[in-house]
C-alpha positions in Angstrom: -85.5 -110.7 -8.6 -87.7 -111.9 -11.4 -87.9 -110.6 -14.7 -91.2 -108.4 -14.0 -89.7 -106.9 -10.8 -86.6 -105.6 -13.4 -89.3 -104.4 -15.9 -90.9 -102.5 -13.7 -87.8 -101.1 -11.7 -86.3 -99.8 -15.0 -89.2 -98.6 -16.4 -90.2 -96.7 -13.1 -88.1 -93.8 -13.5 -88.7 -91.7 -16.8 -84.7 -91.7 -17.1 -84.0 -95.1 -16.2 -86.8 -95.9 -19.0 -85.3 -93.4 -21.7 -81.8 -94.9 -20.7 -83.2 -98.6 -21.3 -85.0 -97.8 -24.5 -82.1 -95.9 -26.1 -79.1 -97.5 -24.9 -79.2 -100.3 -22.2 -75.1 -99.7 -21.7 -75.7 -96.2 -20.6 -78.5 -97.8 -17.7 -76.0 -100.8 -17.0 -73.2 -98.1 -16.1 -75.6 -95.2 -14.2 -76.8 -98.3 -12.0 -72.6 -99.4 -11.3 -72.2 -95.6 -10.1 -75.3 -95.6 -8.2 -73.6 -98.8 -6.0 -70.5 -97.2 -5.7 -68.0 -97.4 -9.0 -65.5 -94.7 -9.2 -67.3 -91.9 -11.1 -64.2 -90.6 -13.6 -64.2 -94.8 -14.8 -67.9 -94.7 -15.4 -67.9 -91.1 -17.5 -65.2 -92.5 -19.3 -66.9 -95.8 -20.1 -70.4 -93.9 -21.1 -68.1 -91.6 -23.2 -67.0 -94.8 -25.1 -70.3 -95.8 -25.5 -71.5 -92.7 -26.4 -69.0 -92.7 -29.5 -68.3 -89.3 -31.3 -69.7 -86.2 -30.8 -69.5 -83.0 -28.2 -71.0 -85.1 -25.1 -68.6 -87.9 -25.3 -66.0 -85.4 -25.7 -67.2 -83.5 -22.8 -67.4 -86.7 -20.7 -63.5 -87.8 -21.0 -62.6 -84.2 -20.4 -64.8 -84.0 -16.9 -63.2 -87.6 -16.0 -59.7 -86.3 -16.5 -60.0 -83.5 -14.2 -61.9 -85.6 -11.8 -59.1 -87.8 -11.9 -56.6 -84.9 -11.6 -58.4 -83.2 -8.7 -60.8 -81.0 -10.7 -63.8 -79.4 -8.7 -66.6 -80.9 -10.8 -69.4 -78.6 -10.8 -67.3 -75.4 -10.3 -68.3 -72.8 -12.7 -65.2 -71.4 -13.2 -61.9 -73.2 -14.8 -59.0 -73.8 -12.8 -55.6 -72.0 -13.2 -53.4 -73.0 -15.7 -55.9 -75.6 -17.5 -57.4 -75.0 -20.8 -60.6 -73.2 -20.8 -63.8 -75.4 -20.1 -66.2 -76.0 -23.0 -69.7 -75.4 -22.6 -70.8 -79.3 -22.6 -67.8 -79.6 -20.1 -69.0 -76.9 -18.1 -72.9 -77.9 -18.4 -71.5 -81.8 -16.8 -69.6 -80.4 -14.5 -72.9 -78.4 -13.0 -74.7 -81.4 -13.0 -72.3 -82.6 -10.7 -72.4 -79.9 -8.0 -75.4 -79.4 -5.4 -77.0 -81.7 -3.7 -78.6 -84.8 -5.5 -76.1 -84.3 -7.7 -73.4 -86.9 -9.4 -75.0 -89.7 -11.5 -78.3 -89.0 -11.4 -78.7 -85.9 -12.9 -75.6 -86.7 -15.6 -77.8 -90.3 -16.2 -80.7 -88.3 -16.3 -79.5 -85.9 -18.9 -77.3 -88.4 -20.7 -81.0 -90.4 -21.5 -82.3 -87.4 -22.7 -79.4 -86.5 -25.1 -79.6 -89.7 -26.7 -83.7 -89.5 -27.2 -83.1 -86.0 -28.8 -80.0 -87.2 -30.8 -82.6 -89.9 -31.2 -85.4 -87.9 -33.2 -82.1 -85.6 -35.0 -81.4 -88.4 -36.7 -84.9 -89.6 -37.8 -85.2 -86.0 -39.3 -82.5 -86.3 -41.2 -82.7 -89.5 -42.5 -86.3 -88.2 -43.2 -85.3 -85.1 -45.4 -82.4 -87.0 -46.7 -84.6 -89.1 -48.4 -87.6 -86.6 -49.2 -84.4 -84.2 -51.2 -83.1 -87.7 -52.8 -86.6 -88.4 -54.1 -87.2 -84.7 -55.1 -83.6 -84.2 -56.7 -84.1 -87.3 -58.8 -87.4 -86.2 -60.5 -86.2 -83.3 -61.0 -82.9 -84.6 -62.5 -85.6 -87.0 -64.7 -88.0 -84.3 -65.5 -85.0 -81.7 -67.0 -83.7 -84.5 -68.9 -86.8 -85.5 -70.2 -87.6 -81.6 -71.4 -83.9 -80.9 -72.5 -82.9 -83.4 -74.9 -85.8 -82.8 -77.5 -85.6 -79.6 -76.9 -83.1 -78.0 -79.7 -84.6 -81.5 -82.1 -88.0 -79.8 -81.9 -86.9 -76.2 -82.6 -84.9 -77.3 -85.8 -87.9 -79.3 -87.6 -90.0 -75.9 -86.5 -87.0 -73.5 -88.0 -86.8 -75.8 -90.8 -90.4 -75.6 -92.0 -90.4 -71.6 -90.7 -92.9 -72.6 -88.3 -93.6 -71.2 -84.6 -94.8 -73.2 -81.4 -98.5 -72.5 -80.4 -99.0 -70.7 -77.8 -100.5 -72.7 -75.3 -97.5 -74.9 -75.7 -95.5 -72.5 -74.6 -97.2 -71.7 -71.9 -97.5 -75.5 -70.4 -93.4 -75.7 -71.4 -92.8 -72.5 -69.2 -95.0 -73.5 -66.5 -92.6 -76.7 -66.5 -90.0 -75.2 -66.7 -90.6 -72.8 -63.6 -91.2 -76.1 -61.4 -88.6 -77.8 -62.2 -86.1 -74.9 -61.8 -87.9 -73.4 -58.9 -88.1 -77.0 -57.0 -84.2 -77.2 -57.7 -83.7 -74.3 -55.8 -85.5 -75.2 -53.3 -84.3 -77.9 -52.6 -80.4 -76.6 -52.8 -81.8 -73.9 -50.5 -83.1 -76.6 -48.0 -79.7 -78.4 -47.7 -78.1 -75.1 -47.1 -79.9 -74.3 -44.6 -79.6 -77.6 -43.1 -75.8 -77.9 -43.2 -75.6 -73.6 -42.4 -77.5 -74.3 -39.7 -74.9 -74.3 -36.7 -73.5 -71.8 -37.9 -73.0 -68.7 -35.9 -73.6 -65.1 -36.3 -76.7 -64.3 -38.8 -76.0 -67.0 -41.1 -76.8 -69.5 -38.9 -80.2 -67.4 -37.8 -80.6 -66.9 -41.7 -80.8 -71.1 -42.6 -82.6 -71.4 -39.7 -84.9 -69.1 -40.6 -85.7 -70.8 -44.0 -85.8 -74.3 -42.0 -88.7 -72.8 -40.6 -90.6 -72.2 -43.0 -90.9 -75.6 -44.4 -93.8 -77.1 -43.5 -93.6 -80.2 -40.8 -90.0 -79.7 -40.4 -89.9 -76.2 -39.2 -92.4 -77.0 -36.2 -90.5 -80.0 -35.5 -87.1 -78.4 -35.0 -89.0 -75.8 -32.9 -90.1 -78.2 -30.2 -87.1 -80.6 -30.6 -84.7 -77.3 -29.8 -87.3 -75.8 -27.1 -87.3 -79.0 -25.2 -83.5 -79.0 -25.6 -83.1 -75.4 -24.1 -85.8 -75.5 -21.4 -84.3 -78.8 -19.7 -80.9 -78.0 -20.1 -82.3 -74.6 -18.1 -84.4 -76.0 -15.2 -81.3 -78.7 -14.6 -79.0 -75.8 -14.2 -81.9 -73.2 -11.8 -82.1 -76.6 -9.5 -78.5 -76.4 -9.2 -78.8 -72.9 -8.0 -77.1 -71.3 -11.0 -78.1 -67.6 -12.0 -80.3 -66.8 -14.7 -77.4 -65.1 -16.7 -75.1 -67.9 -16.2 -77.6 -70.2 -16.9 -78.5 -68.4 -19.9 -74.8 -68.3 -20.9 -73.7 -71.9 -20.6 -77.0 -73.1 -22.1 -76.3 -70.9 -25.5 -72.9 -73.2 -25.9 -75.1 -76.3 -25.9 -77.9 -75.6 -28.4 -77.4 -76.5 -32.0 -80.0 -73.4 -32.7 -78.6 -70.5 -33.8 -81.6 -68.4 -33.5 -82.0 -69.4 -29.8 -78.3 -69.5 -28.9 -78.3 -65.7 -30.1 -81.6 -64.7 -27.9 -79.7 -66.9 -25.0 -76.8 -65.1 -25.3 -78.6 -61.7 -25.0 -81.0 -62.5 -22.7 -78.1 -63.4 -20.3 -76.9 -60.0 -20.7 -80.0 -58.4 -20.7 -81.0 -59.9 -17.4 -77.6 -58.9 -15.7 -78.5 -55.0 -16.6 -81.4 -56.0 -14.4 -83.8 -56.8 -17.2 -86.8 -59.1 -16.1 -87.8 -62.7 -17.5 -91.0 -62.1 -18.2 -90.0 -59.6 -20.7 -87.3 -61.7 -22.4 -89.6 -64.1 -22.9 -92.2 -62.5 -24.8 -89.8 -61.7 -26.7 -88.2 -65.1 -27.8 -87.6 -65.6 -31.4 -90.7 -67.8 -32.2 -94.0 -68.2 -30.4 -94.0 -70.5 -27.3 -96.8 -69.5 -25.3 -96.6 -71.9 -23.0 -93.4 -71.7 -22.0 -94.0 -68.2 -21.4 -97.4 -69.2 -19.5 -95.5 -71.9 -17.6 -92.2 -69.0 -16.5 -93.5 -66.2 -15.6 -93.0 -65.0 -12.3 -97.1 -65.2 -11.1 -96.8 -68.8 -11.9 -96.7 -71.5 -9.9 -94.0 -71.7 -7.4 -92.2 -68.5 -8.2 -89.3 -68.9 -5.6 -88.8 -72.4 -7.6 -88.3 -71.5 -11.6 -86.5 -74.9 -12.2 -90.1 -76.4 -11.6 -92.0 -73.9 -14.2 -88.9 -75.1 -16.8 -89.1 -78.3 -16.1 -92.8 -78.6 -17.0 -92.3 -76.8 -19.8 -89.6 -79.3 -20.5 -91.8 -82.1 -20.2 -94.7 -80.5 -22.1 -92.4 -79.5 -25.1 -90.8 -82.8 -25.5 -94.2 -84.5 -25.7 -94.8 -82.4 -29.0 -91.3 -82.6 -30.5 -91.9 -86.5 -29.9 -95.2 -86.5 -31.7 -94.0 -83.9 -34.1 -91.2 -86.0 -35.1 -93.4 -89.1 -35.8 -95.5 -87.0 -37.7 -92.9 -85.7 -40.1 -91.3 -89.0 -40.3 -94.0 -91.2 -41.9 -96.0 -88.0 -43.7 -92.5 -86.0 -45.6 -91.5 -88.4 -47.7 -94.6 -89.9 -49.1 -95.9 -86.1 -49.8 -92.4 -85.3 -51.3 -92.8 -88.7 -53.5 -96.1 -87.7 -54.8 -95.1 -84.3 -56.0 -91.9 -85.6 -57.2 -94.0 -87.7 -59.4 -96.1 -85.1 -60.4 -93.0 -83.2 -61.3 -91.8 -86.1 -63.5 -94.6 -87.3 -65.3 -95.6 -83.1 -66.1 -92.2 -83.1 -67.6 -93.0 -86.3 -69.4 -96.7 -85.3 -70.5 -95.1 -81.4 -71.8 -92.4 -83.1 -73.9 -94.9 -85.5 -76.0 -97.9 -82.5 -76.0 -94.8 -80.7 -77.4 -93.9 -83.6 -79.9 -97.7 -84.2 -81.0 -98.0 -80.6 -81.7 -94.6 -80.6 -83.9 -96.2 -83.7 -85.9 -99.4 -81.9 -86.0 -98.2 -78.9 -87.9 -95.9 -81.0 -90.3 -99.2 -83.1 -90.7 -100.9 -79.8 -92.0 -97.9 -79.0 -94.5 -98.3 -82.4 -96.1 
């Protein structure tokens, strides 16, 4: 086979092409399963090169009871065994139906890395915007602090008082530099409050939102996230409340974990999905649009999620490029601004003090 035939076969499937851009190991081992390698040795080798974190977990757990005699893709857990987790449980479903085994667990393995993928250029992203931010601030409230009680002696000293317009440019300063350090310890709150369950985690993520770039981005990162992990588990025939339940476990969102988790419920009281919908916790339209039981294919939701899926990725994907080369460079500027205004108030401060002494002499 020559090298352009192998281009072109791994770059014909969207999987196979995320699995080769993200982690060639991952394609390597989906393509031994496909020819016939044992399936628990594979998960377990992909869960090695997968390293930390809940899916490579989840993968060593689903090989050992496929080793033990497990059913893989059983909802429920068998007797006597420790309860399954909701990544274990999501794997396991992947693994059930027909077209099931490797595809679908390649498939959503590529998928989980891309996501993990974009993660981690956001935080490396607002890593270095707070770094930036926290040291011109640091800089600027040394700057104003130092001189401070200096200047206020010579004035006491010669029973003189500071205009007022420096006082006002000093306060306005001031409010900056104290307002940007709280926001910016409110930001990496937020950010390490929000997995957290209950309404603390909804409360962080709520203020995540509302930072510009980052919020949107963490929208469509977390939507794309949801609405895959949903029309994967519809094609494998599972109910909307089960589907709903084992899909809360696996998003990092507390916000949409929380409407998951009720929607499930509500829908089992015989609640519609229209209706949960239009009421999800931010605005996604289209994934409303794309749902709703007049859409296309109504007998097949998996396909209405699916391109939904598809659709919301594409954004989080541009979203995420966006917010990676714009955040820092806007967070630098205004850090600068913050540091040269506290540089600029201190020696307006200082001229004025050697003004008035000029006038006594």
């Amino acid at each position: 086979m020559t090298g352009a035939s192998e281009g072109q076969e791994a770059t014909a499937d969207p999987s196979r092409r995320l699995l080769a851009d993200r982690d060639p190991a991952l394609l390597h081992l989906w393509d031994l399963v496909q020819q016939g390698a044992p399936l628990p040795g594979a998960m377990e080798a992909a869960a090695e090169e997968l390293g930390q974190g809940r899916g490579a977990v989840a993968l060593h757990s689903l090989a050992d009871r496929l080793r033990r005699g497990g059913a893989a893709g059983q909802s429920g857990a068998p007797a006597a065994e420790r309860p399954w987790g909701a990544e274990e449980r999501f794997l396991a479903s992947l693994l059930g139906g027909p077209e099931g085994t490797v595809g679908a667990m390649g498939s959503y393995l590529a998928l989980r890395e891309a996501i993990r993928d974009l993660r981690s250029q956001l935080r490396r992203s607002v890593g270095l915007a707070l770094a930036l931010l926290l040291t011109a601030i640091a800089v600027g409230l040394f700057v104003m602090w130092i001189p401070r009680d200096d200047f206020q002696q010579v004035l006491d000293e010669f029973a003189l008082e500071t205009p007022l317009s420096i006082w006002v440019v000093e306060t306005v300063c001031w409010t900056l530099l104290l307002g940007s350090l709280l926001g910016c310890l409110l930001i990496a709150a937020a950010c390490l409050g929000r997995r957290a369950s209950g309404s603390v985690g909804r409360l962080a993520e709520a203020v995540l939102h509302r930072v510009p770039l980052l919020g949107s981005t963490l929208f469509w990162i977390d939507l794309a996230e949801m609405s895959d992990a949903m029309a994967r588990l519809l094609a494998r025939q599972r109910p909307y409340p089960e589907a709903f339940a084992t899909v809360a476990g696996l998003t990092p969102s507390a916000t949409l974990r929380h409407w998951l988790r009720a929607a499930g419920e509500a829908i089992a009281r015989g609640a519609s999905v229209d209706d949960l919908l239009a009421r999800l916790p931010w605005r996604a339209s289209l994934l409303t649009a794309w749902v709703r039981s007049s859409g296309p294919a109504p007998e097949q939701p998996e396909v209405a999620w699916r391109i939904a899926a598809e659709a919301a990725w594409r954004r989080a994907r541009r979203r995420t490029t966006r917010t990676v080369w714009m955040l820092p460079p806007l967070v630098a500027i205004f850090a600068g601004v913050l540091a040269w205004g506290a540089l600029t108030t201190t020696l307006v401060r200082l001229g004025s003090v050697v003004k008035l002494l000029s006038w006594l002499g």
